[in-house]
C-alpha positions in Angstrom: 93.3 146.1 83.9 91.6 144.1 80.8 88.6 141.9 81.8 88.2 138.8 79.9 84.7 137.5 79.9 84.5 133.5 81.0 84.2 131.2 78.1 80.7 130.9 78.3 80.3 134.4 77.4 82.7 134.4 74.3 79.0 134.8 72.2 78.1 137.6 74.5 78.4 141.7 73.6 80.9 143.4 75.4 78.0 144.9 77.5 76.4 141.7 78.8 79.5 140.9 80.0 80.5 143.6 81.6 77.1 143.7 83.4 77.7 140.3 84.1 81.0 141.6 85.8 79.2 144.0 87.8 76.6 141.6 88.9 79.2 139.3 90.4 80.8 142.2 92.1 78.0 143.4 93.9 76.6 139.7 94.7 80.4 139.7 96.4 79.5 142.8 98.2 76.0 141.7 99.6 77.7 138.2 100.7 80.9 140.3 102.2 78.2 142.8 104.3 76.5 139.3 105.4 79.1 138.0 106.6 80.2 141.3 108.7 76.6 142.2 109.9 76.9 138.2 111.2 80.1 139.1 113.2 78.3 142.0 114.5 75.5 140.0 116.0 77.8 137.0 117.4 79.6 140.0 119.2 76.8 141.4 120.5 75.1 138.7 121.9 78.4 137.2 123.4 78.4 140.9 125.4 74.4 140.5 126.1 75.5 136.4 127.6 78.8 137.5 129.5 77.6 140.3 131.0 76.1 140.2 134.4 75.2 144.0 135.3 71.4 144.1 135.4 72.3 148.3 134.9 73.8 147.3 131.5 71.5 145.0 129.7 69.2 147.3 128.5 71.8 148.8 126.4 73.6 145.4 125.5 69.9 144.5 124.7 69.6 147.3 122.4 72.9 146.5 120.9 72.0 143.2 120.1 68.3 143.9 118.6 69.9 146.4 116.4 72.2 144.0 115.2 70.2 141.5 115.1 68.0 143.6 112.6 70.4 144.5 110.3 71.5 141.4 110.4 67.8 140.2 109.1 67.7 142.7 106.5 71.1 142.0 105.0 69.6 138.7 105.0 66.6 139.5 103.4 68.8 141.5 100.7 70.3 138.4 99.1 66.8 136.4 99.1 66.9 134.7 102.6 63.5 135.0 103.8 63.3 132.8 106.8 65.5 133.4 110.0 64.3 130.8 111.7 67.4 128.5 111.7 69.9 131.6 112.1 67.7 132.4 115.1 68.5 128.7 116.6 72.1 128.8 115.1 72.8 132.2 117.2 70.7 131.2 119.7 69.3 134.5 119.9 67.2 135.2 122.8 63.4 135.7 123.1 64.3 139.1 125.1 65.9 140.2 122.0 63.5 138.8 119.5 60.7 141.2 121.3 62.2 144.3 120.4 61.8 143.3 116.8 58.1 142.6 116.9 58.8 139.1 116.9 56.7 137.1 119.5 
């Protein structure tokens, strides 16, 4: 497969634009494993709010802190700093927000 550079690299060297390439590739990458550490965390906590075993939830409490985390690193990977609207957008509770370290 031949790569063409965009237009607004015809003035570029074959090697800036082929970094170029690369950068867009791995900024794909880092949005793709965003998206699927978010699934992960929308699963957990859907298993965290449905369940009703008292036995359970300290596991599905786990579950959803370690999520969570990853979630807030991915995050924090491609530049996003503050969770504090993903935090209200998931609705992520304060039980799991505790085993971060968060208060």
């Amino acid at each position: 497969m031949s790569l063409r550079p965009p237009s607004h690299l015809a003035g570029t060297s074959a090697a800036d634009a082929a970094f170029d390439a690369l950068g867009h590739e791995i900024l794909a990458e880092k949005a793709a494993a965003l998206g699927r550490a978010g699934q992960r965390v929308e699963e957990t906590l859907a298993r965290l709010r449905d369940n009703g075993d008292d036995e359970l939830r300290p596991r599905l409490l786990k579950e959803a802190a370690v999520a969570v985390h990853a979630y807030f690193i991915q995050r924090e990977l491609c530049g996003l700093r503050k969770h504090d609207a993903v935090i209200r957008e998931y609705n992520i509770p304060r039980a799991v927000l505790v085993r971060l370290g968060a208060a």
